[in-house]
DRENLO-899130 format. One record per atom (N, C-alpha, C, O): x, y, z; atom name; residue in three letters; residue number from 1. Coordinates in steps of 0.1 Angstrom, whole numbers, plus 5000, padded with zeros to 4 digits. Last residue first. Layout:
! residues N
{c1->X&c2->Y&c3->Z&atom->CA&rest->ALA&nr->NUM}
...
! end
This chain:
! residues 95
{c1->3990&c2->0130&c3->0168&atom->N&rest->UNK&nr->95}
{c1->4004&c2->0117&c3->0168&atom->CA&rest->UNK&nr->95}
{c1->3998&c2->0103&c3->0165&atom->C&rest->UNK&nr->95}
{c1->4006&c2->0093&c3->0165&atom->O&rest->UNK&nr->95}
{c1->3985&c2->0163&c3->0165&atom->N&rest->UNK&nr->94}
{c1->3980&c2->0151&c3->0166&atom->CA&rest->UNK&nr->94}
{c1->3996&c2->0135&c3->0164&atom->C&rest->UNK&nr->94}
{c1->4007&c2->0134&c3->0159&atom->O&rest->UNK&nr->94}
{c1->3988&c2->0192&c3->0184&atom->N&rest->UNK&nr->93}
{c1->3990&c2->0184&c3->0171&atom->CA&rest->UNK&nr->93}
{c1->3987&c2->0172&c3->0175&atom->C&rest->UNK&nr->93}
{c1->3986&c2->0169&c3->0187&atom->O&rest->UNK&nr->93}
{c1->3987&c2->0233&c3->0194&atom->N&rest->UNK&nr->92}
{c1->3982&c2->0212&c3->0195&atom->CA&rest->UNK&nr->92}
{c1->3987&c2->0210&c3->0180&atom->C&rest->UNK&nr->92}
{c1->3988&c2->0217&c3->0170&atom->O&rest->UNK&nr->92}
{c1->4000&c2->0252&c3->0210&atom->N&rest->UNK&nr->91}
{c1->4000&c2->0245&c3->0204&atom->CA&rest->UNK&nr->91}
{c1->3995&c2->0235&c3->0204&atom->C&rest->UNK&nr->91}
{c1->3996&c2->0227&c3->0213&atom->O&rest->UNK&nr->91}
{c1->4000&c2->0280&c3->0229&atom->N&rest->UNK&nr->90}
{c1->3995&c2->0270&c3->0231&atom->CA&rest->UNK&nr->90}
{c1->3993&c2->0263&c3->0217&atom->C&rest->UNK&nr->90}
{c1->3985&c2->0268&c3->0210&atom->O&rest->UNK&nr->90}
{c1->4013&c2->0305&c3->0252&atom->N&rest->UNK&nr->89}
{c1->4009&c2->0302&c3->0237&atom->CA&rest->UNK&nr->89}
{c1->4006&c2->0285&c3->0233&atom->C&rest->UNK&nr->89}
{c1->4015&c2->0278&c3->0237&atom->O&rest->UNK&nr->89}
{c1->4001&c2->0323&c3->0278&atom->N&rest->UNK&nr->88}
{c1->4007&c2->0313&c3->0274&atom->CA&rest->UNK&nr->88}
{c1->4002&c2->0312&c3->0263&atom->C&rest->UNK&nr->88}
{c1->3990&c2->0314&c3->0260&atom->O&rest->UNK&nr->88}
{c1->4004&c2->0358&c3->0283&atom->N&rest->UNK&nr->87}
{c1->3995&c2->0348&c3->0283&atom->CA&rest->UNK&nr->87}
{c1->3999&c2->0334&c3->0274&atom->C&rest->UNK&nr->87}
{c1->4000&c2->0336&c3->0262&atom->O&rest->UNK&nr->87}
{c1->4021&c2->0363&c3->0313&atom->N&rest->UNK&nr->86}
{c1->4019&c2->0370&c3->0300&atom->CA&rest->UNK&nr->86}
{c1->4002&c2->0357&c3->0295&atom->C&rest->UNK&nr->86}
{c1->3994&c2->0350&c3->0302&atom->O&rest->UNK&nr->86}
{c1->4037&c2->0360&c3->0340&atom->N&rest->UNK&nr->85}
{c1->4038&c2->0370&c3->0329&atom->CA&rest->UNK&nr->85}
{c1->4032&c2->0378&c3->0317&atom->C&rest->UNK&nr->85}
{c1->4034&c2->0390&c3->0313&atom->O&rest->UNK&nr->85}
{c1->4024&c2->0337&c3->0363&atom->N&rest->UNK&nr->84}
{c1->4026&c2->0338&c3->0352&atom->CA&rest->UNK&nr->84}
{c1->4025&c2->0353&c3->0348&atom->C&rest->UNK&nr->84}
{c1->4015&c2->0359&c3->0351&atom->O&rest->UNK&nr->84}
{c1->4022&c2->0333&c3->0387&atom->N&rest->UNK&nr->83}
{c1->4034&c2->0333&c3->0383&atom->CA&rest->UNK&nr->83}
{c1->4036&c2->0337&c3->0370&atom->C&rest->UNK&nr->83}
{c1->4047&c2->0339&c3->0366&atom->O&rest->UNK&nr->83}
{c1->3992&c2->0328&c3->0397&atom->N&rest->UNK&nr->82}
{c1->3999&c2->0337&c3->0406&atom->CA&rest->UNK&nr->82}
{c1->4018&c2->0340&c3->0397&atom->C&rest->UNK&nr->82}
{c1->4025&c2->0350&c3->0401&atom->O&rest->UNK&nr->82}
{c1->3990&c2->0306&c3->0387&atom->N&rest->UNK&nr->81}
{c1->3986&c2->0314&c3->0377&atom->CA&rest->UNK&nr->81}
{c1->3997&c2->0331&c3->0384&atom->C&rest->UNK&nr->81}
{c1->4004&c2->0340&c3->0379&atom->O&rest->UNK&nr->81}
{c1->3997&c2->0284&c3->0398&atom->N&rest->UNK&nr->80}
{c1->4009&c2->0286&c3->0390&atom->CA&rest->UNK&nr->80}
{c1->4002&c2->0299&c3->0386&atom->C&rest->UNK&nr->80}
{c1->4010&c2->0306&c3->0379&atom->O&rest->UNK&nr->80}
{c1->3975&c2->0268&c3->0414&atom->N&rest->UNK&nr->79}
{c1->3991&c2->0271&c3->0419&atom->CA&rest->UNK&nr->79}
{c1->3998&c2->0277&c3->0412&atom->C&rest->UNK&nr->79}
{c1->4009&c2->0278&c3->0417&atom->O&rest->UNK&nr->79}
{c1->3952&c2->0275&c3->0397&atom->N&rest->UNK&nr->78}
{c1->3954&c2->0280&c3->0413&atom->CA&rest->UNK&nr->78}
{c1->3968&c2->0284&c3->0416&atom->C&rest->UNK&nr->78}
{c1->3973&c2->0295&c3->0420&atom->O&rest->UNK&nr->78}
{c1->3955&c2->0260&c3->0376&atom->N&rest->UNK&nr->77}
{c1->3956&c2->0274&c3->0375&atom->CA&rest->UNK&nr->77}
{c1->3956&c2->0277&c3->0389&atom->C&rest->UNK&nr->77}
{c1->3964&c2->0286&c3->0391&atom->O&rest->UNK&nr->77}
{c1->3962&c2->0233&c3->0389&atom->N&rest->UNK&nr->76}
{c1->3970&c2->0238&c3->0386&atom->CA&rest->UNK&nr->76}
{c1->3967&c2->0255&c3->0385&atom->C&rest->UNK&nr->76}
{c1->3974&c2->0262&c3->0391&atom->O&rest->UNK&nr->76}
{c1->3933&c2->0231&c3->0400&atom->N&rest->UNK&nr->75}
{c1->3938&c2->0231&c3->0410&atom->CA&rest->UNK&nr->75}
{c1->3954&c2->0236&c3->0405&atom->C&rest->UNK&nr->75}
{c1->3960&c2->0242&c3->0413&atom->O&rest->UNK&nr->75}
{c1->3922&c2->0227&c3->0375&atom->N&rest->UNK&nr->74}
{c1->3916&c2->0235&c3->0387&atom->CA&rest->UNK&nr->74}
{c1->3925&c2->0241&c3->0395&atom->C&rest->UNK&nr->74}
{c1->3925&c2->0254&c3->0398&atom->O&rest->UNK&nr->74}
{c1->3926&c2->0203&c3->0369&atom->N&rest->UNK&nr->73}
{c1->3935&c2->0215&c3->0358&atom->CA&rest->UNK&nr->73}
{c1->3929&c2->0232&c3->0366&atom->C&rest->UNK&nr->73}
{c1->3932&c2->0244&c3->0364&atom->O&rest->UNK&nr->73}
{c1->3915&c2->0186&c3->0387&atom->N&rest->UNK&nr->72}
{c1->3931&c2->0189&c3->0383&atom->CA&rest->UNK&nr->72}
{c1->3933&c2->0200&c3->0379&atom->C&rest->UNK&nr->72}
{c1->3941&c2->0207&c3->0385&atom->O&rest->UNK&nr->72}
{c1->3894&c2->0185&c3->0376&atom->N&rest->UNK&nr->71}
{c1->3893&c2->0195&c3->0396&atom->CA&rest->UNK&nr->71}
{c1->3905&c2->0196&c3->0391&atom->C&rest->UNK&nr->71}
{c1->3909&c2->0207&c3->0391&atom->O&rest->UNK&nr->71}
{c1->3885&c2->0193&c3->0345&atom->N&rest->UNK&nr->70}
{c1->3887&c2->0192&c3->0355&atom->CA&rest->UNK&nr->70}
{c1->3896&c2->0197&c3->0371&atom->C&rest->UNK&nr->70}
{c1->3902&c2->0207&c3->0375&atom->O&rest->UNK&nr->70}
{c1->3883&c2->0209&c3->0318&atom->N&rest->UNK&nr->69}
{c1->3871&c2->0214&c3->0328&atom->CA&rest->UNK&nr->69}
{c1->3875&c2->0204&c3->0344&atom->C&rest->UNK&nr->69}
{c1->3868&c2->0206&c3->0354&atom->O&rest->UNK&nr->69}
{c1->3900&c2->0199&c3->0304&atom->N&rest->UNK&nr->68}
{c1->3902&c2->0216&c3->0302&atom->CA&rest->UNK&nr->68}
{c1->3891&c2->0215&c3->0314&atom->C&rest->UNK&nr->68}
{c1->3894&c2->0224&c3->0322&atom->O&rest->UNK&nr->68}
{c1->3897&c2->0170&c3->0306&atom->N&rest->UNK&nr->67}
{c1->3907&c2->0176&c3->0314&atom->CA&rest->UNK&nr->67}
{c1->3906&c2->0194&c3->0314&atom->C&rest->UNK&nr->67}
{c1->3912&c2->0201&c3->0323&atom->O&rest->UNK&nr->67}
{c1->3880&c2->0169&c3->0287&atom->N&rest->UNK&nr->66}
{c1->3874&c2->0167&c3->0298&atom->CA&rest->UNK&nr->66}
{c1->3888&c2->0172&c3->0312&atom->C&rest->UNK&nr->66}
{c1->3887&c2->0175&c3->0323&atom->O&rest->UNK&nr->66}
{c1->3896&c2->0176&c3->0265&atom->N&rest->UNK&nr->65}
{c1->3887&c2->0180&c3->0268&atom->CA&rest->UNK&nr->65}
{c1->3878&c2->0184&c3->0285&atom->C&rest->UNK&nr->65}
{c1->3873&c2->0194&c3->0291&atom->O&rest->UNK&nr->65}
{c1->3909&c2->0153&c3->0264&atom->N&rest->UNK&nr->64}
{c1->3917&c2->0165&c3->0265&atom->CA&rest->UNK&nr->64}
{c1->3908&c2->0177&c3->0271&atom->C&rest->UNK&nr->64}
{c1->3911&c2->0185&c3->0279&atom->O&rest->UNK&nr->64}
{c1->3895&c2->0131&c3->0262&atom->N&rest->UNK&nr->63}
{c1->3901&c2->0133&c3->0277&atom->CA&rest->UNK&nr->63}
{c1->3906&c2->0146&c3->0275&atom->C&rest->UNK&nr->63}
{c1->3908&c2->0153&c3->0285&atom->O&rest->UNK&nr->63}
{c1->3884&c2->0136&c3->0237&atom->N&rest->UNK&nr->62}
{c1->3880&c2->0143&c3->0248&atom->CA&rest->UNK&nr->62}
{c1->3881&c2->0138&c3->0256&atom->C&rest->UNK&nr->62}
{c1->3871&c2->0136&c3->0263&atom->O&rest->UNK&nr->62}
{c1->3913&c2->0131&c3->0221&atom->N&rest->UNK&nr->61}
{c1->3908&c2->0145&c3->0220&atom->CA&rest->UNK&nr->61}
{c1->3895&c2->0147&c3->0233&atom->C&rest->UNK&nr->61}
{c1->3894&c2->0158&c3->0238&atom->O&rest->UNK&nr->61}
{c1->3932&c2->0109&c3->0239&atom->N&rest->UNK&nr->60}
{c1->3921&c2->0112&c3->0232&atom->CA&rest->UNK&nr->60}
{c1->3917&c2->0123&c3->0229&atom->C&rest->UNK&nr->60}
{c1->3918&c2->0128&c3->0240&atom->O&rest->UNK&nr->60}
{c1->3953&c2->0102&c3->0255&atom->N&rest->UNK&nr->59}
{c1->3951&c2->0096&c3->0249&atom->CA&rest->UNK&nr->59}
{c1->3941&c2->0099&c3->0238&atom->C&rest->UNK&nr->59}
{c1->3942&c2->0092&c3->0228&atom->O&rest->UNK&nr->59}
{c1->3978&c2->0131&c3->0255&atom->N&rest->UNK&nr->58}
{c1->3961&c2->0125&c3->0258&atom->CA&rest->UNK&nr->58}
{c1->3960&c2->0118&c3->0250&atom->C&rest->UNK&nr->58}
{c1->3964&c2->0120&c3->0238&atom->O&rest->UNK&nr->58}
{c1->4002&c2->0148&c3->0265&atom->N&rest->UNK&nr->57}
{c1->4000&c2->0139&c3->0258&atom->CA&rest->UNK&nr->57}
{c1->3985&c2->0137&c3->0262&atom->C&rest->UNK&nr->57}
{c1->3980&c2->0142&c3->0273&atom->O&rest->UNK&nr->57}
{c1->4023&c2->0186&c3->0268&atom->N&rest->UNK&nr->56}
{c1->4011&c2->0172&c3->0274&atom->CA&rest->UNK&nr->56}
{c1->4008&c2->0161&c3->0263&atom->C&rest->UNK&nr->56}
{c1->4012&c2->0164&c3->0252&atom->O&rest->UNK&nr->56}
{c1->4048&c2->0200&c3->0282&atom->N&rest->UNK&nr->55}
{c1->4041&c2->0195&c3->0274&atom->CA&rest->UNK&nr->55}
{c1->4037&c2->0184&c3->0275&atom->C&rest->UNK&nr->55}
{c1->4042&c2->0174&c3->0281&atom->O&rest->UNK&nr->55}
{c1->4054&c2->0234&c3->0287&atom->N&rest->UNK&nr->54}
{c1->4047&c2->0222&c3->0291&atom->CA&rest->UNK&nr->54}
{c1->4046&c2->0215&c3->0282&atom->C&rest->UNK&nr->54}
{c1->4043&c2->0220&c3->0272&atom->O&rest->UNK&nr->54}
{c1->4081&c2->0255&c3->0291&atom->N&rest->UNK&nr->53}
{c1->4069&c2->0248&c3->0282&atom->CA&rest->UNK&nr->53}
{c1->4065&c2->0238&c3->0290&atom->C&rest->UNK&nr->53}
{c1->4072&c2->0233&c3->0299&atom->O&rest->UNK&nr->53}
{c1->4091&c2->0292&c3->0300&atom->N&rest->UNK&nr->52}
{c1->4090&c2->0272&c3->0305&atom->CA&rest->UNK&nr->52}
{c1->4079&c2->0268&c3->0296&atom->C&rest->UNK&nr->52}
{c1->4070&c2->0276&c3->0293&atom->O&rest->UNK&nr->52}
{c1->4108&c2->0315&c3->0309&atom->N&rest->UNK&nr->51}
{c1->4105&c2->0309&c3->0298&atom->CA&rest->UNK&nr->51}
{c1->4105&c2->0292&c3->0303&atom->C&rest->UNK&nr->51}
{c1->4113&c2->0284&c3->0307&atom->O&rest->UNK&nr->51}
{c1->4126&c2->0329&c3->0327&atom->N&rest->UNK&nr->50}
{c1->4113&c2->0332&c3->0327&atom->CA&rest->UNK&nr->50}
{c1->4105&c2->0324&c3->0315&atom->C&rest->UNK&nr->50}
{c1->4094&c2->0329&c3->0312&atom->O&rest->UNK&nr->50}
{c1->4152&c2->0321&c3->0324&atom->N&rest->UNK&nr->49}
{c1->4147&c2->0317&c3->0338&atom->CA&rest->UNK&nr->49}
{c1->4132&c2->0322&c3->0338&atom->C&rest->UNK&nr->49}
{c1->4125&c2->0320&c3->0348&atom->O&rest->UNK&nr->49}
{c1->4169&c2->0314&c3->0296&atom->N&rest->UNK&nr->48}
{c1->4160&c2->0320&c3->0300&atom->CA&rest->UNK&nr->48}
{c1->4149&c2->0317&c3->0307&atom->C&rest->UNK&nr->48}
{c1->4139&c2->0312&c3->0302&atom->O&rest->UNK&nr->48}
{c1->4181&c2->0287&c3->0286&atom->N&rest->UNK&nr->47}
{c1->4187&c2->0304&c3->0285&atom->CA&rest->UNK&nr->47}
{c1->4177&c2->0313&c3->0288&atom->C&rest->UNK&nr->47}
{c1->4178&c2->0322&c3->0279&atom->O&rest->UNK&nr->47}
{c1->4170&c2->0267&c3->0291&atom->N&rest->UNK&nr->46}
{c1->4183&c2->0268&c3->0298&atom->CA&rest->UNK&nr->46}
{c1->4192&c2->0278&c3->0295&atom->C&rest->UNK&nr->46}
{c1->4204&c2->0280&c3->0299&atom->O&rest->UNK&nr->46}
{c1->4133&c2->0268&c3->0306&atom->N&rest->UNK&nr->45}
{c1->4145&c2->0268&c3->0290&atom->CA&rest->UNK&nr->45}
{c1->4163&c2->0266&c3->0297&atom->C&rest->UNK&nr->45}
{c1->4165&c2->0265&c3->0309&atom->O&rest->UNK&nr->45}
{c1->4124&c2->0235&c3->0316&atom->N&rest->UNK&nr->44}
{c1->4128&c2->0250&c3->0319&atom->CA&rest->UNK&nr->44}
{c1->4135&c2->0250&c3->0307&atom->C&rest->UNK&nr->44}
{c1->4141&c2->0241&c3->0300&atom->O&rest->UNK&nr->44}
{c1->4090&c2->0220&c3->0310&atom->N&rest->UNK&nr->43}
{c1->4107&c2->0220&c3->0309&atom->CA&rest->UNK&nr->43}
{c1->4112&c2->0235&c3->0308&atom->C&rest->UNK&nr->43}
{c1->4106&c2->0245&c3->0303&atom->O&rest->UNK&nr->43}
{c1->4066&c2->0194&c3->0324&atom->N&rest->UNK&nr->42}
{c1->4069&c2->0212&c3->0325&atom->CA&rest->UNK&nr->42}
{c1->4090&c2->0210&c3->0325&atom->C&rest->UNK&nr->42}
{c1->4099&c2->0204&c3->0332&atom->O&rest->UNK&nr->42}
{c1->4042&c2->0170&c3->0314&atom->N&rest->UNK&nr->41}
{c1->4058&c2->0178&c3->0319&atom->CA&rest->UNK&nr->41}
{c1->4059&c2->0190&c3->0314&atom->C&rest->UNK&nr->41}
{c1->4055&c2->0195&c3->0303&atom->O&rest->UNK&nr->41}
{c1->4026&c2->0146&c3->0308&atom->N&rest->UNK&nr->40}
{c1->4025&c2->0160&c3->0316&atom->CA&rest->UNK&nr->40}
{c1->4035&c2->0167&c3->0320&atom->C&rest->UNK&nr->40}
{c1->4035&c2->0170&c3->0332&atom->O&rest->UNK&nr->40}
{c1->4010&c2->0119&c3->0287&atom->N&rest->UNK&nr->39}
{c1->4021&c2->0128&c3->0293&atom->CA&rest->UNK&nr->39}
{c1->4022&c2->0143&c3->0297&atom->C&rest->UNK&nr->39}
{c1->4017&c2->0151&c3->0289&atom->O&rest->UNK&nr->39}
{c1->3987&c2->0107&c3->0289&atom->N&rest->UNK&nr->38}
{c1->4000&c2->0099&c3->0286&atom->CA&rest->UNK&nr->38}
{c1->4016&c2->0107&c3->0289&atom->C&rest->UNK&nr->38}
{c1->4028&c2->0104&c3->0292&atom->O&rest->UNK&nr->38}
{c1->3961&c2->0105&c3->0305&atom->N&rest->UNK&nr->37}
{c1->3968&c2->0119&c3->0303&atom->CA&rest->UNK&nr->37}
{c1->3980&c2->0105&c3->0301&atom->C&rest->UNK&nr->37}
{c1->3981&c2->0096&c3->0309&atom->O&rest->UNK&nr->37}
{c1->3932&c2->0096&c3->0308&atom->N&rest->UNK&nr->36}
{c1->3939&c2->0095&c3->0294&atom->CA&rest->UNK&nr->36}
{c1->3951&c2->0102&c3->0290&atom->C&rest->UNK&nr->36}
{c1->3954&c2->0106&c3->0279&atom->O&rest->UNK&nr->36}
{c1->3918&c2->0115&c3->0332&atom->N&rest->UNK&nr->35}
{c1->3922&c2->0097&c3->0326&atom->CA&rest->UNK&nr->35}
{c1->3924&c2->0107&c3->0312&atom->C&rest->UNK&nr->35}
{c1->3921&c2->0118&c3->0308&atom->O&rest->UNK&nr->35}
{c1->3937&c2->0127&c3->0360&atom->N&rest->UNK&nr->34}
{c1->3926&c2->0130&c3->0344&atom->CA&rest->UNK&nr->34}
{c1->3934&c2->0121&c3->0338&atom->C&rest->UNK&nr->34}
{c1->3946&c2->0118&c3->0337&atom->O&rest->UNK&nr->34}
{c1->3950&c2->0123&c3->0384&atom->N&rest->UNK&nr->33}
{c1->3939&c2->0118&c3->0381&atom->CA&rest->UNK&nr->33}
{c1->3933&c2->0119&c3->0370&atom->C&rest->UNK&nr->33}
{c1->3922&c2->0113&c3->0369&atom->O&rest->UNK&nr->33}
{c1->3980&c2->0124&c3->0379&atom->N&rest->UNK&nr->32}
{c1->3967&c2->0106&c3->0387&atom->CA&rest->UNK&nr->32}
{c1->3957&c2->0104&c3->0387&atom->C&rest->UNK&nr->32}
{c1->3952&c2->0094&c3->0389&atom->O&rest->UNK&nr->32}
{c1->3982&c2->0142&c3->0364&atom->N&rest->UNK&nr->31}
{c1->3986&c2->0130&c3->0360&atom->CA&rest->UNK&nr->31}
{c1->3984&c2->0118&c3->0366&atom->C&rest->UNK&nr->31}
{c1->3985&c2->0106&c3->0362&atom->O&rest->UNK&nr->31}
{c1->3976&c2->0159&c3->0379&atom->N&rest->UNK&nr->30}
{c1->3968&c2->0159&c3->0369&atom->CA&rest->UNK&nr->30}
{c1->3971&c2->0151&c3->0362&atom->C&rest->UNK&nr->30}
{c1->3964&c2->0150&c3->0352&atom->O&rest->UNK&nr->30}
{c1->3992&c2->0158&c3->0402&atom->N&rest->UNK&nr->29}
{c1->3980&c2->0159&c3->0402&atom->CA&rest->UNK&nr->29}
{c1->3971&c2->0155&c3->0388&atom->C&rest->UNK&nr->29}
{c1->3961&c2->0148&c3->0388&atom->O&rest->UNK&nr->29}
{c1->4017&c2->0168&c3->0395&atom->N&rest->UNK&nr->28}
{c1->4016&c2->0151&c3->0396&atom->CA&rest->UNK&nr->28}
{c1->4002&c2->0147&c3->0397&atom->C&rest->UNK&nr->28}
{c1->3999&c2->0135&c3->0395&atom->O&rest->UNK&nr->28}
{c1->4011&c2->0193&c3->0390&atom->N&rest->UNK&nr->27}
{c1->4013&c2->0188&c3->0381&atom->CA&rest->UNK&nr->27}
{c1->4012&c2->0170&c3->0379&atom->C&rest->UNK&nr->27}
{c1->4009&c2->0162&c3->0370&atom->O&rest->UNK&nr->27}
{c1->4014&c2->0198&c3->0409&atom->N&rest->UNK&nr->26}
{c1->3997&c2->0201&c3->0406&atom->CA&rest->UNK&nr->26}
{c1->3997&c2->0192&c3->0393&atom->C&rest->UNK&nr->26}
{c1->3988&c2->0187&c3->0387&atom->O&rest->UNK&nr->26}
{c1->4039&c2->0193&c3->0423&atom->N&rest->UNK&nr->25}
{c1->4024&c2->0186&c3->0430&atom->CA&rest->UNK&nr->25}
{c1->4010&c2->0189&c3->0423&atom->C&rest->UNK&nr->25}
{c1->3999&c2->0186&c3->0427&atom->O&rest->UNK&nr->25}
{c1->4052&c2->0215&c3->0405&atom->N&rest->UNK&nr->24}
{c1->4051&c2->0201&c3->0410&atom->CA&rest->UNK&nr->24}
{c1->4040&c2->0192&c3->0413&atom->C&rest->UNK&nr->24}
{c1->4034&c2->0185&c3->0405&atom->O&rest->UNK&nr->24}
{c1->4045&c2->0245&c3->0407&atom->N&rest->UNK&nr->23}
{c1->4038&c2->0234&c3->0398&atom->CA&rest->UNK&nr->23}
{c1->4040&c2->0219&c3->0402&atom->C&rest->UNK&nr->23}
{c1->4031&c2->0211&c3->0401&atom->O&rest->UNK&nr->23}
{c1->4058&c2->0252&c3->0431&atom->N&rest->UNK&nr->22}
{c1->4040&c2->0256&c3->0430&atom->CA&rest->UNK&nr->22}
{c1->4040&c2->0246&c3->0422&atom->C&rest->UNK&nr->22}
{c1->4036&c2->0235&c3->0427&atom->O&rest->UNK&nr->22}
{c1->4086&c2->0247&c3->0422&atom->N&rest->UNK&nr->21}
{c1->4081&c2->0243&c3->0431&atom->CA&rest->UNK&nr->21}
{c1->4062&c2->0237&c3->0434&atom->C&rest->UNK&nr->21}
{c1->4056&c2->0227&c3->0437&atom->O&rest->UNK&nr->21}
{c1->4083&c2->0264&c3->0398&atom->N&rest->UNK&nr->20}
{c1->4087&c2->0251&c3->0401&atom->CA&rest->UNK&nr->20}
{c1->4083&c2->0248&c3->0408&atom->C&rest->UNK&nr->20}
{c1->4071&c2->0246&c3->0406&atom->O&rest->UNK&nr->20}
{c1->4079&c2->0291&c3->0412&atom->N&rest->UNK&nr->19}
{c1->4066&c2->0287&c3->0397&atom->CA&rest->UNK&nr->19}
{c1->4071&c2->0274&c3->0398&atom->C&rest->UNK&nr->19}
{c1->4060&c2->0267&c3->0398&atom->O&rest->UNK&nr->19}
{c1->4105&c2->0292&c3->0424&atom->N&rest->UNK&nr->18}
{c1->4088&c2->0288&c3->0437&atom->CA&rest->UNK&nr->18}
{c1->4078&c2->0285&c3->0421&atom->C&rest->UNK&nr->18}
{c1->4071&c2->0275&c3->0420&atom->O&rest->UNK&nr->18}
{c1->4124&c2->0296&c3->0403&atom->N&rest->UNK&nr->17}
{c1->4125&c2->0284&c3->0415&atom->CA&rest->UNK&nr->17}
{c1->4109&c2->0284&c3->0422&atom->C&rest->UNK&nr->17}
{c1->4103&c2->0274&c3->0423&atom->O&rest->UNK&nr->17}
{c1->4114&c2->0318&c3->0384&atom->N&rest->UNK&nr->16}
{c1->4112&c2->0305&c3->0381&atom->CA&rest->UNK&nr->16}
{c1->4112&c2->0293&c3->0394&atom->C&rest->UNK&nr->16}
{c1->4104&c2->0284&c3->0396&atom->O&rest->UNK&nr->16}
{c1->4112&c2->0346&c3->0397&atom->N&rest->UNK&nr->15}
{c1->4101&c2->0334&c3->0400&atom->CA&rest->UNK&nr->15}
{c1->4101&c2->0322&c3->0395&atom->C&rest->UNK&nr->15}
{c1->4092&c2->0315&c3->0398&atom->O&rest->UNK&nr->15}
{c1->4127&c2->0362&c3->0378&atom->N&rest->UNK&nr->14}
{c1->4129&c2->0361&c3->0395&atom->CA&rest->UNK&nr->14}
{c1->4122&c2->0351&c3->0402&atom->C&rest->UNK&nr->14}
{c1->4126&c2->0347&c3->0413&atom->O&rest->UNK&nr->14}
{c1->4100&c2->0376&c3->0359&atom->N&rest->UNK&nr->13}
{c1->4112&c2->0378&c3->0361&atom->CA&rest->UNK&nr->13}
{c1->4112&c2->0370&c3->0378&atom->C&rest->UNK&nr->13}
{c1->4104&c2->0372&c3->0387&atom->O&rest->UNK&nr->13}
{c1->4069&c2->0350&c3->0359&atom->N&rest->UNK&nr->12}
{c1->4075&c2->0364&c3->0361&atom->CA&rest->UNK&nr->12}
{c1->4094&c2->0364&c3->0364&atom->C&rest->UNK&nr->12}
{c1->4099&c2->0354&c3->0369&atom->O&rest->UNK&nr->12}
{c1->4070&c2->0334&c3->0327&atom->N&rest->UNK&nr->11}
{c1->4069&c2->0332&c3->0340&atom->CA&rest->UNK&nr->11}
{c1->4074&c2->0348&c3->0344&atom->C&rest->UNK&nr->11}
{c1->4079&c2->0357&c3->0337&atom->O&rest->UNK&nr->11}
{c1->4050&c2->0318&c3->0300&atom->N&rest->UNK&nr->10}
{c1->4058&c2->0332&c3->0306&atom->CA&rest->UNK&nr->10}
{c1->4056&c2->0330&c3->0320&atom->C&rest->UNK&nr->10}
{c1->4046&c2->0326&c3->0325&atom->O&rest->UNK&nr->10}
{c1->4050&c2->0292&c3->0285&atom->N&rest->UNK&nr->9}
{c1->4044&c2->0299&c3->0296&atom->CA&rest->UNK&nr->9}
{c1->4055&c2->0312&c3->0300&atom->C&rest->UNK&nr->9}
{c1->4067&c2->0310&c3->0302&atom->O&rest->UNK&nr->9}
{c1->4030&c2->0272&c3->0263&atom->N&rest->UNK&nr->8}
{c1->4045&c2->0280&c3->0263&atom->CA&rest->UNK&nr->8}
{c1->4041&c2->0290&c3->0272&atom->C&rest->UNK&nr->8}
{c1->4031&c2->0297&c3->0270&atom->O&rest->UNK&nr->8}
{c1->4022&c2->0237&c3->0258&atom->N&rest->UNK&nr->7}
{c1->4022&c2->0254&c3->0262&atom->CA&rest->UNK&nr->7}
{c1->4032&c2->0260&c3->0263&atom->C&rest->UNK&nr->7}
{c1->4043&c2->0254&c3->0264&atom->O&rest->UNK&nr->7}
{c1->4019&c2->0215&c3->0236&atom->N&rest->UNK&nr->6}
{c1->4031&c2->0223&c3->0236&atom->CA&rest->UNK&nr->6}
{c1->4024&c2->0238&c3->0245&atom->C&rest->UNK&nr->6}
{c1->4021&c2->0249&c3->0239&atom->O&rest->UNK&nr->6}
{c1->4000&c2->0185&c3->0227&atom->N&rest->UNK&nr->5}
{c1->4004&c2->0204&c3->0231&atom->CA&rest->UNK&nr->5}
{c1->4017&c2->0204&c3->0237&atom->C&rest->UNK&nr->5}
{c1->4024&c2->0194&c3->0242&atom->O&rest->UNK&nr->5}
{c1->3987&c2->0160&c3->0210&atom->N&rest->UNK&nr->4}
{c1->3996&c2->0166&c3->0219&atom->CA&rest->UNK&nr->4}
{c1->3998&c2->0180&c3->0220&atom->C&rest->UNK&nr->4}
{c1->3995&c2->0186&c3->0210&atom->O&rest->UNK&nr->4}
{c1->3968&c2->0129&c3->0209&atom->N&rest->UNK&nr->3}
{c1->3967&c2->0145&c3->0209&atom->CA&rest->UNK&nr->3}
{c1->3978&c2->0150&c3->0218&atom->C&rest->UNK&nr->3}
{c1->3979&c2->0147&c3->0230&atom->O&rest->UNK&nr->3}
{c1->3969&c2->0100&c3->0195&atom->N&rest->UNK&nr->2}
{c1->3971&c2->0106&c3->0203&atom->CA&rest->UNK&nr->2}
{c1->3969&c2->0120&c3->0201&atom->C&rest->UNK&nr->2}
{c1->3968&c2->0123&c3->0189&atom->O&rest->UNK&nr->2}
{c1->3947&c2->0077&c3->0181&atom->N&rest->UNK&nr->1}
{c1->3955&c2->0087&c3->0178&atom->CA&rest->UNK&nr->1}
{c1->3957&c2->0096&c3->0191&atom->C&rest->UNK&nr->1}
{c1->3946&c2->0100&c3->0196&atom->O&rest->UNK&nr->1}
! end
């Protein structure tokens, strides 16, 4: 059974193009290396330049796990935290 989320991220006014940018490469990051990630994408809303979801797939409840404490997910709050607004809302469900 797969495990899925939904974050929901506030971005600052005027910062969605470089919050893109920054997340790119952290993002391909965490998808080469934390085993069990089936899916990792970041989607802009298309009515509102401060509003972006992520959403992830894991093959497992603890790759998901073992991903909340890896050098990846390290190296994402590094590049994106600097952008964020507010405090992201965070859904899980199972598949």
């Amino acid at each position: 059974m797969s495990i899925r989320l939904t974050v929901q991220l506030p971005i600052k006014a005027g910062e969605a193009d470089a919050f893109e940018a920054a997340a790119g490469p952290a993002l391909a990051r965490v998808r080469a290396e934390d085993q069990g990630c089936e899916m990792y994408d970041l989607f802009r809303s298309c009515d509102d330049d401060t509003r972006f979801v992520m959403v992830e797939s894991w093959a497992t409840e603890a790759d998901l796990e073992a991903h909340k404490t890896s050098a990846a997910m390290g190296g994402m709050g590094e590049a994106i935290g600097g952008f964020i607004a507010g405090a992201p809302v965070m859904h899980q469900y199972e598949a």
